[in-house]
Backbone of each chain as ProteinMPNN parsed JSONL, in Angstrom:
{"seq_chain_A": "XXXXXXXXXXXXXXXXXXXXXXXXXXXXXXXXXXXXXXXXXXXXXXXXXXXXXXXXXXXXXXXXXXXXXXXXXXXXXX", "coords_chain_A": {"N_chain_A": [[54.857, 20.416, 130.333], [57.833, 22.579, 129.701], [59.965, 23.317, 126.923], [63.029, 24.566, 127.212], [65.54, 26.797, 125.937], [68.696, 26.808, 125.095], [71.552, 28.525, 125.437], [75.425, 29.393, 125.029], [77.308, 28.999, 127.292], [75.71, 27.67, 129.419], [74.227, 25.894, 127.379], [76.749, 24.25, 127.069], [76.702, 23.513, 129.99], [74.352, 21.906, 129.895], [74.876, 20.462, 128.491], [73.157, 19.881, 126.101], [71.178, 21.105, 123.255], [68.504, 22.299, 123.827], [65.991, 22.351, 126.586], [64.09, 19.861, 128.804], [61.824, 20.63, 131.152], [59.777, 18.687, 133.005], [58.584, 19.349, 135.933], [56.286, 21.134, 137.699], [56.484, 24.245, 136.845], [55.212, 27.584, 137.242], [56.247, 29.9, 137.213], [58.974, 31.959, 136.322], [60.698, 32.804, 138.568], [60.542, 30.156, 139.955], [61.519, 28.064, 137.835], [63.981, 28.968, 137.703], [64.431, 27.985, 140.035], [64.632, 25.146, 139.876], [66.227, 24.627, 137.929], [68.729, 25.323, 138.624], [69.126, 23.656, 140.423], [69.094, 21.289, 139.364], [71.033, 21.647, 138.002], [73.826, 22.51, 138.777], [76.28, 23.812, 138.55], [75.287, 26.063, 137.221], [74.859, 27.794, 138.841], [77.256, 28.706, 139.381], [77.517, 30.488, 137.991], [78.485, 34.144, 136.756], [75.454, 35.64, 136.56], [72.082, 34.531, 135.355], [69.736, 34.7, 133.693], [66.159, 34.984, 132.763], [64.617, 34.479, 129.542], [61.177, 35.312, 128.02], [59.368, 34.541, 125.488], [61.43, 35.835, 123.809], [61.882, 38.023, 125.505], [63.338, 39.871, 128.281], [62.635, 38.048, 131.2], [61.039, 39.299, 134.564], [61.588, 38.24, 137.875], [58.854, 37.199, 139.022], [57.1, 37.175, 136.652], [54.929, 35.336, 134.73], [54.722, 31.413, 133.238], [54.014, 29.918, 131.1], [53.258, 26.917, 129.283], [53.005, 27.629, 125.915], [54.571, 29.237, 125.665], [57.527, 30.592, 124.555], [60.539, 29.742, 125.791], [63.718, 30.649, 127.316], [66.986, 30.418, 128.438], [69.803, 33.022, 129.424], [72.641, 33.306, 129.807], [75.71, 35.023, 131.007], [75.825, 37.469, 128.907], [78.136, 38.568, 126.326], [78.924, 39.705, 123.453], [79.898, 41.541, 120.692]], "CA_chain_A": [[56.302, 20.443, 130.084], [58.369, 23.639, 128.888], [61.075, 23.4, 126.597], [63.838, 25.718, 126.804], [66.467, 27.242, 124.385], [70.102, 27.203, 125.981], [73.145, 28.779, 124.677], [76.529, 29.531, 125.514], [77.65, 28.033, 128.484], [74.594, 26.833, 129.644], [74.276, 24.591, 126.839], [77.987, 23.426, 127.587], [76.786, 22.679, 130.92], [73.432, 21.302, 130.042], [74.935, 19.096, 127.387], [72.351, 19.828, 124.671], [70.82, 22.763, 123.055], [67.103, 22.253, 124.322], [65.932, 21.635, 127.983], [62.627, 19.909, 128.958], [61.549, 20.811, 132.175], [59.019, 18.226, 133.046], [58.661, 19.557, 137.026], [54.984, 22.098, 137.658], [57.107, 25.449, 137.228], [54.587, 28.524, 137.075], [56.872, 31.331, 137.254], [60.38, 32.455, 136.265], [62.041, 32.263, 139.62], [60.638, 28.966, 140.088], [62.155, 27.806, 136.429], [65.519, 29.154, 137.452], [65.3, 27.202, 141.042], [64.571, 23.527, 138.954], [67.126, 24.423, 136.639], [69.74, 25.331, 139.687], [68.9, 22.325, 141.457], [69.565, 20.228, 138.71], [72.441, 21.985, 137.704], [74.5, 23.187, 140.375], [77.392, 24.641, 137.842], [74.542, 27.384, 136.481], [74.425, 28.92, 140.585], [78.362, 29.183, 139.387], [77.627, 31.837, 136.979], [78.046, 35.862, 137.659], [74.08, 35.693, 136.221], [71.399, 33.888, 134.673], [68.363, 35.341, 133.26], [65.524, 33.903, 131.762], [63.117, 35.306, 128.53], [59.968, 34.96, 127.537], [59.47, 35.229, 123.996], [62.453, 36.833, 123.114], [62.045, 39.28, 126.183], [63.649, 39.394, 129.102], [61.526, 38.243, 132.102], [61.247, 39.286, 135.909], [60.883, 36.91, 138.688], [57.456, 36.986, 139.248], [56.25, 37.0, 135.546], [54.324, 33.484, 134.683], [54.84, 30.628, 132.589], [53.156, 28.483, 130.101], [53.86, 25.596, 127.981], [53.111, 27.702, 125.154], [55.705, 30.344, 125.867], [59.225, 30.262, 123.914], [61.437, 30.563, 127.426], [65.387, 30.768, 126.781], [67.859, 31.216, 129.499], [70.368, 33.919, 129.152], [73.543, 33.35, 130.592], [76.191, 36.472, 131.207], [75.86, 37.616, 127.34], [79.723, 38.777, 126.003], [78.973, 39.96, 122.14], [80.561, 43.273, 120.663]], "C_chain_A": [[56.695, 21.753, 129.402], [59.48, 23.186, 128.238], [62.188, 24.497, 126.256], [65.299, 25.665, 126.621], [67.376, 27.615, 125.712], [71.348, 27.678, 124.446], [74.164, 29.318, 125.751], [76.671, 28.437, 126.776], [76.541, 27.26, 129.266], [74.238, 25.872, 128.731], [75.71, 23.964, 127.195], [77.489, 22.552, 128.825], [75.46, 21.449, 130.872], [73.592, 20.01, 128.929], [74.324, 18.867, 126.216], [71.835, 21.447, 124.265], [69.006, 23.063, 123.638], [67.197, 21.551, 125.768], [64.596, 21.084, 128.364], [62.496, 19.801, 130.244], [60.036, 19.927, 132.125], [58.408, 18.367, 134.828], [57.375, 20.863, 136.527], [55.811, 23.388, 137.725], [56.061, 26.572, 136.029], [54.932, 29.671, 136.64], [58.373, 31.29, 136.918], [61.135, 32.139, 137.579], [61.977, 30.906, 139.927], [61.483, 27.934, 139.046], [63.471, 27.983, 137.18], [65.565, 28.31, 138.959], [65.488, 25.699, 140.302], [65.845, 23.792, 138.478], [68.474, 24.362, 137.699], [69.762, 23.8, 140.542], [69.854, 21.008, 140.556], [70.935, 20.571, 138.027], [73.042, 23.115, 138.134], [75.656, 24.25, 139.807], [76.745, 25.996, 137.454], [74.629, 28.122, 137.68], [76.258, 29.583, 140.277], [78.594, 30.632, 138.88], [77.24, 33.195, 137.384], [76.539, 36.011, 137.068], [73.679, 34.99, 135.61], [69.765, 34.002, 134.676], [67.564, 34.482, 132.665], [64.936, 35.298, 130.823], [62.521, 34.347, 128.103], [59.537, 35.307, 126.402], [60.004, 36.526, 123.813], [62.739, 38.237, 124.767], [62.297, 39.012, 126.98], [62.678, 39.675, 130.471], [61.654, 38.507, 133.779], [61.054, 38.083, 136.709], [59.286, 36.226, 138.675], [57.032, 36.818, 137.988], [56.165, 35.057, 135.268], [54.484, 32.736, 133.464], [54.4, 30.06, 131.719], [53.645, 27.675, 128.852], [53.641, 26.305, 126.164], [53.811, 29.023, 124.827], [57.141, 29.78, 125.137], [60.12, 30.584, 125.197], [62.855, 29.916, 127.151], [66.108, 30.887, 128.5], [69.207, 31.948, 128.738], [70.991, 33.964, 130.154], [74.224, 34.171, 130.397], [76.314, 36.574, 129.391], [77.269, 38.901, 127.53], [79.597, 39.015, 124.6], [79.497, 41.813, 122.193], [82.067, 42.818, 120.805]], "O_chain_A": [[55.938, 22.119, 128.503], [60.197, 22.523, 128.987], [62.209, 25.161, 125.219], [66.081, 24.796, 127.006], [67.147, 28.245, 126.745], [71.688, 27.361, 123.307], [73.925, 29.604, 126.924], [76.16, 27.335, 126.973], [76.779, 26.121, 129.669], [73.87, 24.823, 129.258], [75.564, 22.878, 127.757], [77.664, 21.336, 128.906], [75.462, 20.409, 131.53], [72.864, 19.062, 128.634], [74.647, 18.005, 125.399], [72.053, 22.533, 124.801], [68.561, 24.205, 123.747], [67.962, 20.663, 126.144], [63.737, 21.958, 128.252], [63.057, 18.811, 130.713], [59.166, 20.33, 131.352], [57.696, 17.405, 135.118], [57.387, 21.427, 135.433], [55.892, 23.751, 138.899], [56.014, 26.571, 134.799], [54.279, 30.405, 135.898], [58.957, 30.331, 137.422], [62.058, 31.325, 137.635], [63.021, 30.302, 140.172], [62.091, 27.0, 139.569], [64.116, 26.938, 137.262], [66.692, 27.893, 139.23], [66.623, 25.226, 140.248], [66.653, 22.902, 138.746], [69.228, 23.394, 137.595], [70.66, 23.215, 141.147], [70.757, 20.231, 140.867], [71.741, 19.743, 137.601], [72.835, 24.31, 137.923], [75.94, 25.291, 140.4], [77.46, 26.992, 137.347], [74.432, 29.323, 137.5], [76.605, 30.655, 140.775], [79.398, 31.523, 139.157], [76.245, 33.533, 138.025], [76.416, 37.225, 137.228], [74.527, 34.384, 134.956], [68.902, 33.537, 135.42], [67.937, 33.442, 132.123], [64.827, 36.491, 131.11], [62.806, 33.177, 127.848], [59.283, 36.501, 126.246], [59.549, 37.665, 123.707], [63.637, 39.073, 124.865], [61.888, 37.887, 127.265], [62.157, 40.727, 130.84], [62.504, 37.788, 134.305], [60.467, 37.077, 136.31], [58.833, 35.116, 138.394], [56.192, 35.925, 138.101], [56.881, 34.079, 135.48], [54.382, 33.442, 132.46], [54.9, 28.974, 132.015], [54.249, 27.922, 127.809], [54.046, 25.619, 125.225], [53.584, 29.718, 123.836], [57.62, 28.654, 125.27], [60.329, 31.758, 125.505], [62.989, 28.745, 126.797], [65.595, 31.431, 129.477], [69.614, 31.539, 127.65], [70.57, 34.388, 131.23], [73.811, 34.714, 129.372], [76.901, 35.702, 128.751], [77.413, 39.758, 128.403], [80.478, 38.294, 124.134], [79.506, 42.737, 123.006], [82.966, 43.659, 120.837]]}, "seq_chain_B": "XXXXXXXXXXXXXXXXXXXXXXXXXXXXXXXXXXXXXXXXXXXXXXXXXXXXXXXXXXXXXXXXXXXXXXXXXXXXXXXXXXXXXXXXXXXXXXXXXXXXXXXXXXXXXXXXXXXXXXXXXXXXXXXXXXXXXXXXXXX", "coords_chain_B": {"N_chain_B": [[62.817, 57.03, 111.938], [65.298, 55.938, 110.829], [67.037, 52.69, 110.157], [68.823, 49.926, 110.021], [69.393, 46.657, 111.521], [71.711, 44.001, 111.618], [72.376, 40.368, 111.258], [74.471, 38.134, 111.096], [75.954, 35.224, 109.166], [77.782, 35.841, 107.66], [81.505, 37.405, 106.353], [81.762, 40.788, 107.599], [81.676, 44.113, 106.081], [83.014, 46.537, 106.66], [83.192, 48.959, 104.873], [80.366, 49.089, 103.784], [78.501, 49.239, 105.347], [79.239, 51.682, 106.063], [78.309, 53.113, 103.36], [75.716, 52.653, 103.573], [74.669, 54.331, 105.053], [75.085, 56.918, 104.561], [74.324, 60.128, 103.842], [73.312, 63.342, 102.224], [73.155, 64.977, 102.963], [74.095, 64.108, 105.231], [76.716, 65.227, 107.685], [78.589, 63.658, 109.143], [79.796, 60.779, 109.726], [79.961, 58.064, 111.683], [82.12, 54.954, 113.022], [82.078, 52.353, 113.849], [84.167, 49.501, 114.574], [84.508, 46.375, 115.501], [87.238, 44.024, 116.367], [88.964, 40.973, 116.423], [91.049, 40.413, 118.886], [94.459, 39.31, 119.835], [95.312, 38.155, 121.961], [93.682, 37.724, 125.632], [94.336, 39.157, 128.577], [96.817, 38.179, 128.995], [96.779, 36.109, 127.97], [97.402, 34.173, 124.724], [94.94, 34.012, 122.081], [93.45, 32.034, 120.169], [91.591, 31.167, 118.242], [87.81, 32.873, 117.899], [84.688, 32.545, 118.818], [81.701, 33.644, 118.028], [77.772, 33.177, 118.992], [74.201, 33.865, 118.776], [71.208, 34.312, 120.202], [69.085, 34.963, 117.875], [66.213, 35.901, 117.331], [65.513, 37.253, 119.629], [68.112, 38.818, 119.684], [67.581, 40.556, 117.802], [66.131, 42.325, 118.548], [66.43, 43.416, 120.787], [68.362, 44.907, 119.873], [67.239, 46.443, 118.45], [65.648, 47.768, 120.19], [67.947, 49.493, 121.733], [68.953, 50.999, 119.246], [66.809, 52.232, 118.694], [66.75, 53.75, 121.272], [68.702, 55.674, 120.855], [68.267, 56.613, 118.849], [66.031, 58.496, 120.098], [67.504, 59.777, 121.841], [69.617, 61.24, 120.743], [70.147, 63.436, 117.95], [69.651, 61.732, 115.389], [70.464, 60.632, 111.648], [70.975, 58.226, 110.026], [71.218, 54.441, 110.619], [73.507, 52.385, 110.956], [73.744, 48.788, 112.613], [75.722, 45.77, 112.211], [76.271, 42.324, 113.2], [78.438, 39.628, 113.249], [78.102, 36.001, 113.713], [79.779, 32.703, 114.711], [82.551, 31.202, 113.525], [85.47, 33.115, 113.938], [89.04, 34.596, 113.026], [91.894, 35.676, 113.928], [92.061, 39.175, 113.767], [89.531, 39.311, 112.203], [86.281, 41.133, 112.136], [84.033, 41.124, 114.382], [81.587, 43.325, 114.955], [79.865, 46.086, 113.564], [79.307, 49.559, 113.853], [77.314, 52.13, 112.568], [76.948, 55.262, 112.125], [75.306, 58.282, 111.008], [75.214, 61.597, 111.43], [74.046, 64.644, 111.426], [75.636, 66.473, 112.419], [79.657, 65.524, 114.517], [79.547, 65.332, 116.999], [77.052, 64.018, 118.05], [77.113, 61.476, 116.689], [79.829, 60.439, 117.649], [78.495, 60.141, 120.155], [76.516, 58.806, 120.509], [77.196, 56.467, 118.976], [78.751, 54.834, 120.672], [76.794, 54.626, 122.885], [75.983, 52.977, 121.65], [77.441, 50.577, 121.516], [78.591, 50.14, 124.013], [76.555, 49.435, 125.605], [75.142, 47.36, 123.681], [76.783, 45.394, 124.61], [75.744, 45.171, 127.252], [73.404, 43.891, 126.738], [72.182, 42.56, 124.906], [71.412, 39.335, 123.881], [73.823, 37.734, 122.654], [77.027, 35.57, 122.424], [80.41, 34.767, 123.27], [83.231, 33.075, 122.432], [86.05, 32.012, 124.097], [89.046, 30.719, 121.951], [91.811, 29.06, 123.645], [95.709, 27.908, 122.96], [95.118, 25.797, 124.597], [92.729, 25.289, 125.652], [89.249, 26.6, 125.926], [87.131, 29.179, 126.647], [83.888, 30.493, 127.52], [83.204, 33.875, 127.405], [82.763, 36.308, 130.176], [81.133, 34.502, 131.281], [81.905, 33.028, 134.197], [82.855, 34.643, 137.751]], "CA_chain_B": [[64.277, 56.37, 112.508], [66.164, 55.294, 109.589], [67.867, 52.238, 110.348], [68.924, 48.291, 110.105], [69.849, 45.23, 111.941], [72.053, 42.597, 111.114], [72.77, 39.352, 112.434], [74.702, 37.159, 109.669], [77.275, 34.604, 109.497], [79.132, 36.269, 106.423], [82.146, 38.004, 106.408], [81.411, 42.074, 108.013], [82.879, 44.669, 105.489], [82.429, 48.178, 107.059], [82.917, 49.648, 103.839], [79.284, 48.48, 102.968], [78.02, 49.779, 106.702], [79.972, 53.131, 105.828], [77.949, 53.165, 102.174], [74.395, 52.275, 103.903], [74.078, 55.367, 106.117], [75.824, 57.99, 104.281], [73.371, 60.93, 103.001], [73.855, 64.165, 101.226], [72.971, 66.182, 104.567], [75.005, 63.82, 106.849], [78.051, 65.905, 108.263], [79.978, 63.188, 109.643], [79.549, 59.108, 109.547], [80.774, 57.927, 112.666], [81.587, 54.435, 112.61], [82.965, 51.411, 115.167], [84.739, 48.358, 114.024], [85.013, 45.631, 116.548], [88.137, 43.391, 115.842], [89.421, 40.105, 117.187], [92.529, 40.671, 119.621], [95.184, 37.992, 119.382], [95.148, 37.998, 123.532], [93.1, 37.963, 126.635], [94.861, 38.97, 130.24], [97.851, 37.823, 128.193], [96.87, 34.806, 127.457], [97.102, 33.753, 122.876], [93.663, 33.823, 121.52], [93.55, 31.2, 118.614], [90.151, 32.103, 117.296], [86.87, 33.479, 118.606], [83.149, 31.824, 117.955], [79.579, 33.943, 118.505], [76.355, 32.403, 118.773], [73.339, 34.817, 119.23], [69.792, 33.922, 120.498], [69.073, 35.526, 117.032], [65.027, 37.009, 117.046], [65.886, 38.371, 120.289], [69.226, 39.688, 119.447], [67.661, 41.666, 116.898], [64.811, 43.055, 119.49], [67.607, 44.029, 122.35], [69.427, 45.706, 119.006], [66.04, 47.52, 117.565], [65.563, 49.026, 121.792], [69.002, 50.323, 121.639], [68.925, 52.267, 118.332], [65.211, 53.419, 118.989], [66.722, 54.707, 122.6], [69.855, 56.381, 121.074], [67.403, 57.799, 118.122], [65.477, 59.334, 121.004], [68.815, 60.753, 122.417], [70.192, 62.663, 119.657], [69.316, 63.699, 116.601], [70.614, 60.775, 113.994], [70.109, 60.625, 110.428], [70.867, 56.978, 109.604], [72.046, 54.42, 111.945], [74.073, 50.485, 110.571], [73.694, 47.735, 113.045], [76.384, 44.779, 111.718], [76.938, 41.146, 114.509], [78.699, 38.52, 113.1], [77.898, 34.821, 114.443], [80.357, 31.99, 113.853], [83.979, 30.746, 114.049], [86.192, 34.217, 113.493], [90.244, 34.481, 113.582], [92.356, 36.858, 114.79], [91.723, 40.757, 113.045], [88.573, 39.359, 111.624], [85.437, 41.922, 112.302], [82.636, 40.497, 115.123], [80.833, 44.057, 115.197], [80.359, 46.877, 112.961], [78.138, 50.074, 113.901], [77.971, 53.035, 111.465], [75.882, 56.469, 112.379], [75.229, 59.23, 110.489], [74.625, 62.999, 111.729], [74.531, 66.523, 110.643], [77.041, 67.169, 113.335], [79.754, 65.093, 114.723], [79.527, 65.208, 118.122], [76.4, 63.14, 118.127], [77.711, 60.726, 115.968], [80.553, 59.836, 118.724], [78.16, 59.833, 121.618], [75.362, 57.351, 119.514], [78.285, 55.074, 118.33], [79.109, 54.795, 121.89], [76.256, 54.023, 123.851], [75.434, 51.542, 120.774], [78.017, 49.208, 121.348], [78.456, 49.669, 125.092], [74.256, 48.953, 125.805], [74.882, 46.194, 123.057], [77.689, 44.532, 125.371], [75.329, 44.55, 127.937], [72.043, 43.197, 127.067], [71.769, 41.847, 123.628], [71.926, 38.109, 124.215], [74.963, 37.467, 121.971], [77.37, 35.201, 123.31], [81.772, 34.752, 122.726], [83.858, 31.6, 123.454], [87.708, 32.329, 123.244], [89.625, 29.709, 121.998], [93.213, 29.048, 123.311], [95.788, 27.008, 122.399], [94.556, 24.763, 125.162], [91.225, 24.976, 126.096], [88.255, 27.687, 125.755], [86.068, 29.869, 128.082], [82.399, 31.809, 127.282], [83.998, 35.014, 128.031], [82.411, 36.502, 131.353], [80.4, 33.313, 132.026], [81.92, 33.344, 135.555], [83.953, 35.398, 138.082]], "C_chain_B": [[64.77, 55.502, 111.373], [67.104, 54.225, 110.276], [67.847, 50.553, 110.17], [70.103, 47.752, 110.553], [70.344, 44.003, 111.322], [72.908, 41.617, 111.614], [73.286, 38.875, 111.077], [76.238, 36.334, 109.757], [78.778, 35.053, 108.617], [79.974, 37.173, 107.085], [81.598, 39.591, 106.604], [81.887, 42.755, 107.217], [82.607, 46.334, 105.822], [82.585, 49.079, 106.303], [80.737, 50.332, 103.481], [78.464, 49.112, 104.092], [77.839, 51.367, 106.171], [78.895, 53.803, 104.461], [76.107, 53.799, 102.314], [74.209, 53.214, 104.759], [74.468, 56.683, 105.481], [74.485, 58.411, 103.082], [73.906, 62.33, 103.151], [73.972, 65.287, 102.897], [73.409, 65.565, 105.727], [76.623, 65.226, 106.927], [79.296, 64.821, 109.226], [79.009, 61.459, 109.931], [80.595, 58.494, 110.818], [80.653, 56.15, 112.894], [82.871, 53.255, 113.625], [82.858, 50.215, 114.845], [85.048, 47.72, 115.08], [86.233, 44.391, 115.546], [88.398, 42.009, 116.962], [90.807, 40.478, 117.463], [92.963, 39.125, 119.538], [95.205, 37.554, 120.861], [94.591, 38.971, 124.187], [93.798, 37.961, 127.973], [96.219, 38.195, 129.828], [98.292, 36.147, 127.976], [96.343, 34.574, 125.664], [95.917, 33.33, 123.361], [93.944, 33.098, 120.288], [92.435, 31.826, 117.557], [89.056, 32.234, 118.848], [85.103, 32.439, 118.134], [81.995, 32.703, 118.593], [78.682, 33.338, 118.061], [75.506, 33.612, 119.443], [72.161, 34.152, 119.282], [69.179, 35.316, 119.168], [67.223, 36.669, 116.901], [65.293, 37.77, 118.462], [66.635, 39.393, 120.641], [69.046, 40.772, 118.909], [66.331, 42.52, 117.54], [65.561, 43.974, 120.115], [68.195, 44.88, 121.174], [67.816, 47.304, 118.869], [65.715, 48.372, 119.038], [66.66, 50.069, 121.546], [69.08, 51.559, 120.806], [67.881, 52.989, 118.513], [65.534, 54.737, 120.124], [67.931, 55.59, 121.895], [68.952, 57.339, 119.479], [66.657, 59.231, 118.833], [66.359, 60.139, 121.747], [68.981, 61.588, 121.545], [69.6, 62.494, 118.461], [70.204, 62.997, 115.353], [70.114, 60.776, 112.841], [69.909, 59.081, 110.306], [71.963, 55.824, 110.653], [72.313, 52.697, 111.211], [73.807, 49.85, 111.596], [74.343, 46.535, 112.517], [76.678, 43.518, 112.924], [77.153, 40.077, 113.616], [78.592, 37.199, 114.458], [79.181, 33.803, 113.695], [81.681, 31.757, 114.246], [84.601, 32.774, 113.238], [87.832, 33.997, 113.623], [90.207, 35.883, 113.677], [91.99, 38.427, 113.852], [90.627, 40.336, 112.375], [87.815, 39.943, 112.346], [84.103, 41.124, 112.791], [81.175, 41.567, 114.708], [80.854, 45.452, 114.154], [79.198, 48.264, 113.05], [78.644, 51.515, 113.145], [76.413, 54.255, 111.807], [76.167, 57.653, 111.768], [74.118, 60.613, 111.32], [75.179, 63.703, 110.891], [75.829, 67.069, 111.553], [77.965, 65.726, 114.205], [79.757, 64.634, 115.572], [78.428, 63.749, 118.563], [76.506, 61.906, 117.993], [78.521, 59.846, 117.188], [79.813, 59.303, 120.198], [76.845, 58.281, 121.348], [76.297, 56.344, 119.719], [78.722, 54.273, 119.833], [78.457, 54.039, 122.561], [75.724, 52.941, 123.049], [76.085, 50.226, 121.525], [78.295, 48.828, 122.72], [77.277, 49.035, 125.937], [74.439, 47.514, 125.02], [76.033, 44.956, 124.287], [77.033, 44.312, 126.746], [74.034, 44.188, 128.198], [71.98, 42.299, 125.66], [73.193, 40.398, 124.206], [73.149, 37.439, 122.308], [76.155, 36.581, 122.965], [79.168, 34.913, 122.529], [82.451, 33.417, 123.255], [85.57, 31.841, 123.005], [88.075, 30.901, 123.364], [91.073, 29.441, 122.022], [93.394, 27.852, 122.848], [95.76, 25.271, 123.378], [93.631, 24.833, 126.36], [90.399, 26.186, 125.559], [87.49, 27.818, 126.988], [85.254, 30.564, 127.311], [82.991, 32.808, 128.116], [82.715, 35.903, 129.037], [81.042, 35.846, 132.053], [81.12, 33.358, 133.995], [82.935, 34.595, 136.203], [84.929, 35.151, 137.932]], "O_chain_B": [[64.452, 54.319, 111.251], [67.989, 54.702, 110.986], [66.752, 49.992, 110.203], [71.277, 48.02, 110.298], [69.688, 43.176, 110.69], [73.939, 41.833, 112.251], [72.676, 39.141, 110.041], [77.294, 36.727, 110.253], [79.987, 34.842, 108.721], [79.616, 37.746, 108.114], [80.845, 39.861, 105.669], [83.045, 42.346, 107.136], [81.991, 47.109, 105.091], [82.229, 50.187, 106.704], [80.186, 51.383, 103.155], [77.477, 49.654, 103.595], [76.823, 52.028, 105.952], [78.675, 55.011, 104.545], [75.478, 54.679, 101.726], [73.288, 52.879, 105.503], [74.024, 57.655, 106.092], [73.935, 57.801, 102.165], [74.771, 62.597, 103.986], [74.771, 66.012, 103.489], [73.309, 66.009, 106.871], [77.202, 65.828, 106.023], [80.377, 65.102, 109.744], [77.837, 61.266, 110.253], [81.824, 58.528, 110.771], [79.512, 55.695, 112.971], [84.057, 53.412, 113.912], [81.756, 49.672, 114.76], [85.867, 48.275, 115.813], [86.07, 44.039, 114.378], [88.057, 42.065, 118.144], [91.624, 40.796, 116.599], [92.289, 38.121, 119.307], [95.09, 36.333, 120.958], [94.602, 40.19, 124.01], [93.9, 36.881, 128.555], [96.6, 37.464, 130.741], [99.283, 35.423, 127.883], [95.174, 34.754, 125.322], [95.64, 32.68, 124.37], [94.669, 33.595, 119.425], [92.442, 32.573, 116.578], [89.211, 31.962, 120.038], [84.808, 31.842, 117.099], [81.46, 32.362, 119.647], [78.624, 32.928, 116.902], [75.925, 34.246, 120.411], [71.977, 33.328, 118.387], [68.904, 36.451, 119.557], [67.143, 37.828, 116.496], [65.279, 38.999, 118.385], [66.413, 40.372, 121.353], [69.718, 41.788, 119.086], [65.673, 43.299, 116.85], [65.387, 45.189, 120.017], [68.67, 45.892, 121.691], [67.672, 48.499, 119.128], [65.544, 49.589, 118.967], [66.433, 51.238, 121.232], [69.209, 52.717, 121.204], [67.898, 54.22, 118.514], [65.114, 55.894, 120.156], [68.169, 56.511, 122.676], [69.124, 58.533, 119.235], [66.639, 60.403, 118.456], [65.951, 61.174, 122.275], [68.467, 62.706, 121.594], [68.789, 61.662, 118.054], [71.08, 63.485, 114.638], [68.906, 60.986, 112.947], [68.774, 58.632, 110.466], [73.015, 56.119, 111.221], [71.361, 51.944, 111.004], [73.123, 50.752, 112.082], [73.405, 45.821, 112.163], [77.522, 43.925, 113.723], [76.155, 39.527, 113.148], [78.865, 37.323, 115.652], [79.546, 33.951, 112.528], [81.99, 32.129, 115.378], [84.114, 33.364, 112.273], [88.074, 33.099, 114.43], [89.373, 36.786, 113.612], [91.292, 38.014, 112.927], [90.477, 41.206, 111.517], [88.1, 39.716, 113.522], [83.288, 40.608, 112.027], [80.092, 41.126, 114.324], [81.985, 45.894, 113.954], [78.19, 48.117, 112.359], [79.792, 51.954, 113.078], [75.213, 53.999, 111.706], [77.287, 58.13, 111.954], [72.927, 60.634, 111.632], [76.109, 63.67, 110.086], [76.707, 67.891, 111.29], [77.22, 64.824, 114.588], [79.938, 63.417, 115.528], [78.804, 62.748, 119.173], [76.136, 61.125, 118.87], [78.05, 58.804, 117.642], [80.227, 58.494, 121.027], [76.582, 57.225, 121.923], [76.177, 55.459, 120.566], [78.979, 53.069, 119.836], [78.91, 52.971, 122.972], [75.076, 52.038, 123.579], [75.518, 49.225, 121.964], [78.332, 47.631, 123.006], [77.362, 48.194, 126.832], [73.97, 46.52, 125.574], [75.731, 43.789, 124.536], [77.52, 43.447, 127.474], [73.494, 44.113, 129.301], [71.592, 41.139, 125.791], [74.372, 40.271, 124.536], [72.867, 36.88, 121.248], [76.214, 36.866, 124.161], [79.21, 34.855, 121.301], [82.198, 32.861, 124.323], [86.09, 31.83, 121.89], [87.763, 30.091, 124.237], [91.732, 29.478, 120.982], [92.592, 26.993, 122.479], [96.151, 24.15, 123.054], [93.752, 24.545, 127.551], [90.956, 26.811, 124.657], [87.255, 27.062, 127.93], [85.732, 31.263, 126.418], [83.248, 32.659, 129.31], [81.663, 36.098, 128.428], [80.252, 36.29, 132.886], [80.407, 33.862, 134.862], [83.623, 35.337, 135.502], [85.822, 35.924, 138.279]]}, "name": "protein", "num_of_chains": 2, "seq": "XXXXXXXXXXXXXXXXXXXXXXXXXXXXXXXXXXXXXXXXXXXXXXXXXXXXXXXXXXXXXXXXXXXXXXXXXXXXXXXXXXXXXXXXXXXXXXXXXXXXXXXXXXXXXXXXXXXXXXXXXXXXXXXXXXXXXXXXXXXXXXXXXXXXXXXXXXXXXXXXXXXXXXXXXXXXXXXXXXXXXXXXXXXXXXXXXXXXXXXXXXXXXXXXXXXXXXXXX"}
């Protein structure tokens, strides 16, 4: 299982501030299809990134349950 | 690279920014106050709220100044992000750079806060007086 850290509008849409992905997701793009699937409003958004402890990660970079993984929806500070 | 990051829910006072960079051999303190506007696309803003993904906020901040250290030649460089409910003319952002010359100064201060608007996970929610939006959550 991963649990990951939502803010901004992605917690709005996800309803809480933590997500537990209990689905075999290896990789980053796979993470962001689960998460699209299950929530169809996040494909709404002009982007949605993920990081991996604290950093932001490419598609291809890999997963593990003992990774801090966040999504990072269009960030608006400043 | 002389410099610090700050994420904090208190009140911003760019005095205190202005104070924290200023040395005997700066030539000019160059220094950018973000403010809350009262309207968006002319629609009343009531208040404002940031939330920041906070250890990485202050990672995406510490790239920025490292890359604009490596640009020009800075003396001392502020970093200020308020998180939190804000009203209207209250201070979200506050960045404060010190050079020997001013030119630098203006072009630092610059790519600070425009680079910070587009990677440091910081996030805004305007609040009218009927409803709110995460400001460029969608098209």
């Amino acid at each position: 299982m991963i649990a990951i850290k939502l803010f901004g509008v992605m917690r709005d849409i996800v309803g809480k501030p933590m997500l537990d992905i209990d689905e075999q997701v290896t990789t980053v793009a796979a993470l962001k299809e689960v998460v699209e699937q299950k929530y169809p409003k996040a494909k709404a958004l002009n982007s949605l990134l993920v990081a991996v402890n604290s950093e932001y990660a490419a598609d291809e970079q890999t997963i593990t349950a003992t990774d801090e993984v966040a999504l990072i929806p269009p960030v608006s500070g400043g | 690279m002389d410099y610090s990051i700050q994420i904090t829910e208190k009140p911003l006072v760019p005095e205190v920014a202005i104070q924290a960079v200023s040395t005997p051999n700066a030539g000019a303190v160059n220094v950018f106050v973000g403010t809350v506007r009262n309207a968006t696309s002319g629609k009343k803003v009531v208040q404002l709220e940031f939330e920041a993904y906070e250890p990485m906020a202050t990672k995406e901040l510490v790239k920025i100044v490292e890359q604009a250290f490596r640009q020009w030649p800075l003396q001392k460089v502020v970093v200020c992000h308020r998180t939190g409910v804000l009203a209207i003319g209250e201070v979200p952002v506050v960045i404060a750079v010190a050079t020997a010359h001013r030119k630098a100064g203006f072009q630092a201060c610059e790519f600070i806060i425009d680079t910070l608007k587009q990677t440091v996970p910081i996030w805004k929610k305007e609040k009218y007086e009927d409803g709110e939006v995460w400001v460029a959550a969608h098209p």
